[in-house]
N, C-alpha and C positions, 0 to 999 in steps of 0.2 A: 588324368589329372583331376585334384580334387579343387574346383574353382571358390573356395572359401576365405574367407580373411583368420576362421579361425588356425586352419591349416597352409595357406599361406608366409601368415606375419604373425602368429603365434606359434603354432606348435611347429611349422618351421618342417612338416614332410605333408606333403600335398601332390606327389608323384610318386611313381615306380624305381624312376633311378636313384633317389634320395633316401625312400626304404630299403631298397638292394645293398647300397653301399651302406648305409648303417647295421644292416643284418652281418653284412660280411666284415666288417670293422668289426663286432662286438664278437663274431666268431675269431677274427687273428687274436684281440686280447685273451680271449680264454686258451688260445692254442699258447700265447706267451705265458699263462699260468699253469699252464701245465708243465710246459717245459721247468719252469721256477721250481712246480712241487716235485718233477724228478732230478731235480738238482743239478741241473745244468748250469754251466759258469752263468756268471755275471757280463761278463766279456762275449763269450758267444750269445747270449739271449738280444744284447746289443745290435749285433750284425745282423741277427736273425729280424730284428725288430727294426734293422733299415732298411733290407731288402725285402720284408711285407712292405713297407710304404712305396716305396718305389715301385713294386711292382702294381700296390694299389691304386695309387693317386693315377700312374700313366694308363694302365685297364680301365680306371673309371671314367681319365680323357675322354680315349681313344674308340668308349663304345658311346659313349654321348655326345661327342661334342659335334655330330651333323644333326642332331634332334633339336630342336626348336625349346622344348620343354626342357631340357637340360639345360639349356642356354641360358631363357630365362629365368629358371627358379632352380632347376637342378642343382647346378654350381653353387650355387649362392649357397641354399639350404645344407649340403654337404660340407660344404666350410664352414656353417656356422657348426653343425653339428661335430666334428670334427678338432675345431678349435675348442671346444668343450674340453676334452681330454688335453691336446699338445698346447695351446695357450693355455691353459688352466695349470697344468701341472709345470711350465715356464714359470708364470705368475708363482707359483708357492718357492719356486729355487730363486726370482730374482726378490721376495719376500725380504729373503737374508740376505741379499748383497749387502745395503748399506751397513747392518750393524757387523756383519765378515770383515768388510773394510775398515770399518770405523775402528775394531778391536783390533785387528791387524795390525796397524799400523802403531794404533797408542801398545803395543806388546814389543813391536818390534824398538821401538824410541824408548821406548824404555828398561828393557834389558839390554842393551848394544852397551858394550861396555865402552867407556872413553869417548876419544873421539873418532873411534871403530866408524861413528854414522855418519862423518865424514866423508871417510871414504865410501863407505856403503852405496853412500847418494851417487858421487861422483861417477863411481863405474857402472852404479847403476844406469845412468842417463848416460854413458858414452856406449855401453852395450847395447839398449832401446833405440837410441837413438841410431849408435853406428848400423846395425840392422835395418830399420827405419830407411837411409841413405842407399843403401843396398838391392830395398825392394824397391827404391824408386826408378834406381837405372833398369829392374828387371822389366819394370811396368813400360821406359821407353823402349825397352831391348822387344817386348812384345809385340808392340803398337808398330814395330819396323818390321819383324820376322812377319807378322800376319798382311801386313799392308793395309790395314787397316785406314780408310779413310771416314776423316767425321760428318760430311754431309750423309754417308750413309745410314746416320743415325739421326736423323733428324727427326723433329715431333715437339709437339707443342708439353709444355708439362701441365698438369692440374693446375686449377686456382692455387688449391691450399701448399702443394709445393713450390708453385712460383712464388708465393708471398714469402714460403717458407725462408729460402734459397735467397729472396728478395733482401729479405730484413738483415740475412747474417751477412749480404757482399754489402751492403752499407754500412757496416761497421768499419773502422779502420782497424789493423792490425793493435794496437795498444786497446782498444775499447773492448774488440772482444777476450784479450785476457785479462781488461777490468772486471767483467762479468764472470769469472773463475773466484773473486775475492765474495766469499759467502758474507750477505748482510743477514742473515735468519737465519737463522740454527735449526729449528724447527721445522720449517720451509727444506731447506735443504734436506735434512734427515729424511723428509716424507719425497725425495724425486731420486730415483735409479738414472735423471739424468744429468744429479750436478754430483758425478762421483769424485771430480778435480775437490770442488770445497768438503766435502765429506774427508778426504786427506788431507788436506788443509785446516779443518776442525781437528780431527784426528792426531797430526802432529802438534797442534798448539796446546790440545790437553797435555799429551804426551813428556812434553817438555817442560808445563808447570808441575807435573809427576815426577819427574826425575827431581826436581829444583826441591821439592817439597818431601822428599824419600830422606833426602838429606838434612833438610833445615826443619820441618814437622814430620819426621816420621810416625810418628802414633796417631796423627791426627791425621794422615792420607793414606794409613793403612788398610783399614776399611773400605775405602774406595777400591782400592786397589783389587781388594780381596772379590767385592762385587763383580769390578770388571772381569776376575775370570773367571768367577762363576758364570757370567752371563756365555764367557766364550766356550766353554765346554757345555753347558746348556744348548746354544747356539749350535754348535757338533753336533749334540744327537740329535735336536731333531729334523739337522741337515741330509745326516746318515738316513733317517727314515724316508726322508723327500726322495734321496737318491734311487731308494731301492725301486721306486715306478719309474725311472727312467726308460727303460724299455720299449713300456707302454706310451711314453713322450712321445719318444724317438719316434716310435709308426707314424703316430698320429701328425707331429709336424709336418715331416714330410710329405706325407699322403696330399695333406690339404698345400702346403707348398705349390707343390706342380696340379693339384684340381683348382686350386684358385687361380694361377696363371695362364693355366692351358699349355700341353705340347705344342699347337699352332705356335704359339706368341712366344716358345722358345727356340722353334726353331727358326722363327723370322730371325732372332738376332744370334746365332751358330756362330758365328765369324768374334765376336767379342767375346762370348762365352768361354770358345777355346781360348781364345788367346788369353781371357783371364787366366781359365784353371792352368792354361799353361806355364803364368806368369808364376802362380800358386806353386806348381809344382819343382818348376827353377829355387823358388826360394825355400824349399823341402830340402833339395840337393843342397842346396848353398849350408842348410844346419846339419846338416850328413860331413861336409868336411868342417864346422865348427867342432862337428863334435868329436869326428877322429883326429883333429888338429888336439884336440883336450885328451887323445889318447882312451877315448871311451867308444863302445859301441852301438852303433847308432840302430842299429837292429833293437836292443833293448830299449832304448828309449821310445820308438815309435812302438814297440810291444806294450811297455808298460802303461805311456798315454794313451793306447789307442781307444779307452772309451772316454777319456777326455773331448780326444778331437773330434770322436763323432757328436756327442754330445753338441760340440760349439757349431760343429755342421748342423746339426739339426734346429738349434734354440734358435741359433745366428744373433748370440747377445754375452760375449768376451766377460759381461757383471755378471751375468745369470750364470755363465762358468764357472766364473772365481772357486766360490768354495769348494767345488770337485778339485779345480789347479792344484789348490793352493794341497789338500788332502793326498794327491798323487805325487805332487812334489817333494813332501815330506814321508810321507811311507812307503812310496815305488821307487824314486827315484834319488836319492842319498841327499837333497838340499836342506840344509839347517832349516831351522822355524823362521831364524831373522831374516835370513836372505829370501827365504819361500815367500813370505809374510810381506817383507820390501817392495821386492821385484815382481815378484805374480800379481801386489796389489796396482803398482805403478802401473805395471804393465797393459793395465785395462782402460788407460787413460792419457798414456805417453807412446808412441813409437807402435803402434800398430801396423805390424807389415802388411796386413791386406787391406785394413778400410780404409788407413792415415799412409801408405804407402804407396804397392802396386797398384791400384784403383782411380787414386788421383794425378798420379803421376802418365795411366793410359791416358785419362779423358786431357790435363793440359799439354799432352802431346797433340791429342786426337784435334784438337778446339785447334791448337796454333796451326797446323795444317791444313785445315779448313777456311782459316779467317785469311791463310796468304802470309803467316810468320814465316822469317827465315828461318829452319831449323838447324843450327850450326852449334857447335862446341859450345859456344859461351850458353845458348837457348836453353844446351840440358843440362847444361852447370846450373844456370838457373832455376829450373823443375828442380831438379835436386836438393837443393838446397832450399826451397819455398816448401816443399811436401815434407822434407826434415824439420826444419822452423814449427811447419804448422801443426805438425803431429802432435803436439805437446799440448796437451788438455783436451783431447778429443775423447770424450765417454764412450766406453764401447758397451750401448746398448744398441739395440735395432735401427738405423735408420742413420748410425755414427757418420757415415763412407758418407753421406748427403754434404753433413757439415765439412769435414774435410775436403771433399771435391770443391765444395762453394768458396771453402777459404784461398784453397792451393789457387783455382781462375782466376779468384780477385788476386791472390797476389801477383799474376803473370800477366796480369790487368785484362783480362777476359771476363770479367764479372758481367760485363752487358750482353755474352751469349749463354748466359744458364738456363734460360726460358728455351732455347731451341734444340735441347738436348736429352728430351721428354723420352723418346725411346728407348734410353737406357735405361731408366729408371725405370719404365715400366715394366722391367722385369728384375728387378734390383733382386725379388728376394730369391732366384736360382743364384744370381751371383755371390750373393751375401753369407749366403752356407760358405764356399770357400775361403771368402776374407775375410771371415770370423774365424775360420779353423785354424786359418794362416797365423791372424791375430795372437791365436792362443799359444800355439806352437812355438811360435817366436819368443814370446814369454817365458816360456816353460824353458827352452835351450837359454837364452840369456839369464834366467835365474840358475843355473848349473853353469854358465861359465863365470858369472860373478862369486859363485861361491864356491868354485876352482880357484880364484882370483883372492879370493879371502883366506884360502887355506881350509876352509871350514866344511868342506864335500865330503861324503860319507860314501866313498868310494867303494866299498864293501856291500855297502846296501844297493847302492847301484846295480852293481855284478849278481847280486844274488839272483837266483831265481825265482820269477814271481806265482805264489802259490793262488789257481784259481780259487773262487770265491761259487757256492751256489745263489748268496747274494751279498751286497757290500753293510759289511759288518765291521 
């Protein structure tokens, strides 16, 4: 080890195992360019580029983590180096969320013809939501099937988490959806975490659009014209961000599980399964959504499947969006409006994993703990607090925090969030899942609302999807 401040806390490799895994990361990218130049799908270079990280991040554990020097500086260095690539090329995809969203929505309010957006809205939030409801019992069905109890996850949380977690159970229920009511426009546009007022802007242009289409048409048609240029602009050069997805994909993961450590997931094995198993419940649960809709559910997880990995990988439902929104209208037969609606809602209402199964384990796990009776009325209650609360929950990194903290307070456990540090401290293995889930969820309730509309491109669906050597 090189004992320097310049190599250290500057240049950030100051050891063996920090250059080894940097040589061999920069050899998997070149081995994912290669594959690209001999024209291998897009789709398989994905898989290909999860299972490098996987097997990366776990090898680079599993051969450091009894060395001292790994410990100290190895891990660290390797994630920051690491995060280079897969945070960096996050940061360029969650770039465009907001202006995705913001046009989204003012396209979709404004071409719905009548009062089409009516109903739009309504099935929209009874699809989000009734899903929503759904993953909450799978999350208690979990927390029963595994036996899970919550003293065994005790731990204290961070400073900055317990303030965090702190400040939002002190709100009462009406306060924190005062705080969804944008006072800055400005403010709001520059934060991937107020994507609730970002649609709330969104629709209030929207609607002065429509009103003004009518009564000044020559004088808001320029506008008009603007906004789509910016959203086909916006398209390309989303298409371009996508095409290194690949190279994301390793790199998240990798540093994922080097930044956590195998130790410190298999300490908590018993929640994990029972997550992903919760996760997986509510996979099957969209499997008869879908052949209830008389469609194939095989195609559907064919066609998303570089969606979901994606939202595995990023673990940020905004940072998704534009890939969704793209596969729902060219893979999967859903109009623009409904894509546009529902894919955008979807990132912010009714999330099955972070706003669902998630909250819905830990105020089972907590009531259990504290000596609640858990009886019928108990999980009517969960149910219905994790449905409630889901509704303006941002799905960027760290969403599952705030919903967990809201769901406690509302079940009036807000005063044990501080003692439930363990789980968190490995939130981001679980967070890949309930962000997948998240997306998934979205994606089948924008195809059953727009079953529901008449408006599904049932053909395009059934078609078969032609690979890609990259997304074009």
């Amino acid at each position: 080890m090189i004992d320097s401040a310049f190599f250290t806390q500057f240049l950030k490799i100051s050891n063996f195992f920090t250059l080894i895994a940097i040589i061999v990361f920069i050899g998997a990218l070149i081995f994912l360019k290669v594959l690209k130049d001999k024209r291998v799908s897009f789709s398989q270079r994905m898989i290909i580029g999860l299972v490098i990280g996987l097997i990366l991040g776990i090898s680079i554990d599993l051969i450091g983590s009894s060395n001292p020097i790994f410990v100290d500086y190895g891990r660290t260095e390797i994630s920051v180096w690491y995060g280079l690539v897969g945070t960096g090329f996050l940061k360029l995809v969650q770039l465009l969320a907001v202006p995705v969203v913001f046009l989204s929505i003012i396209k979709v309010v404004v071409d719905v013809e009548g009062d089409r957006i009516k109903s739009l809205t309504g099935r929209t939030f009874a699809t989000l939501l009734g899903t929503t409801a759904i993953s909450a019992l799978v999350g208690i069905l979990v927390v029963k099937l595994f036996n899970l109890q919550g003293a065994s996850f005790a731990a204290d949380l961070t400073d900055s988490k317990a303030d965090f977690m702190g400040n939002i159970a002190a709100q009462s229920f009406p306060e924190f959806f005062l705080k969804l009511i944008p006072s800055n426009m400005t403010q709001v546009m520059s934060d991937n975490g107020s994507i609730v007022s970002v649609v709330i802007i969104g629709a209030m242009f929207a609607s002065a659009i429509r009103f003004l289409k009518v009564k000044k048409p020559a004088e808001v048609a320029p506008f008009i014209t603007l906004l789509e240029s910016l959203k086909v602009t916006i398209n390309s050069v989303l298409t371009n961000v996508i095409k290194l997805m690949p190279y994301g994909v390793t790199a998240l993961v990798a540093n994922t599980i080097v930044s956590n450590g195998v130790a410190a997931i298999m300490g908590m094995l018993g929640f994990i399964l029972a997550l992903y198993t919760g996760v997986i419940i509510m996979l099957l649960v969209y499997v008869v959504m879908l052949v209830a809709m008389g469609l194939n559910p095989v195609t559907f997880f064919k066609k998303s499947f570089t969606t979901l990995v994606f939202a595995f990988s990023s673990r940020s439902s905004v940072g998704t969006l534009p890939y969704t929104l793209k596969t729902l209208q060219e893979n999967l037969g859903v109009s623009g409006e409904t894509s546009n609606f529902v894919g955008t809602l979807g990132t912010s209402i009714g999330m099955n994993g972070c706003a669902g199964v998630f909250p819905a384990m830990l105020g089972t796990l907590i009531a259990g703990a504290v000596g609640a009776e858990l009886n019928l009325s108990f999980y009517v209650l969960v149910v219905v607090v994790v449905t409630v609360g889901s509704i303006g929950i941002a799905g960027v990194p760290g969403t599952a925090t705030v919903a967990a903290t809201v769901t406690l307070n509302g079940l009036g456990f807000g005063h044990t969030i501080s003692s439930i540090g363990a789980i968190f401290g490995i939130d981001p293995i679980i967070d890949m899942g309930r962000t997948m889930l998240n997306v998934a969820g979205a994606m089948v309730s924008a195809i059953a609302v727009d079953r529901w509309d008449g408006t599904f491109n049932r053909e395009m669906y059934d078609a078969p999807m032609v690979a890609k050597s990259d997304d074009e």
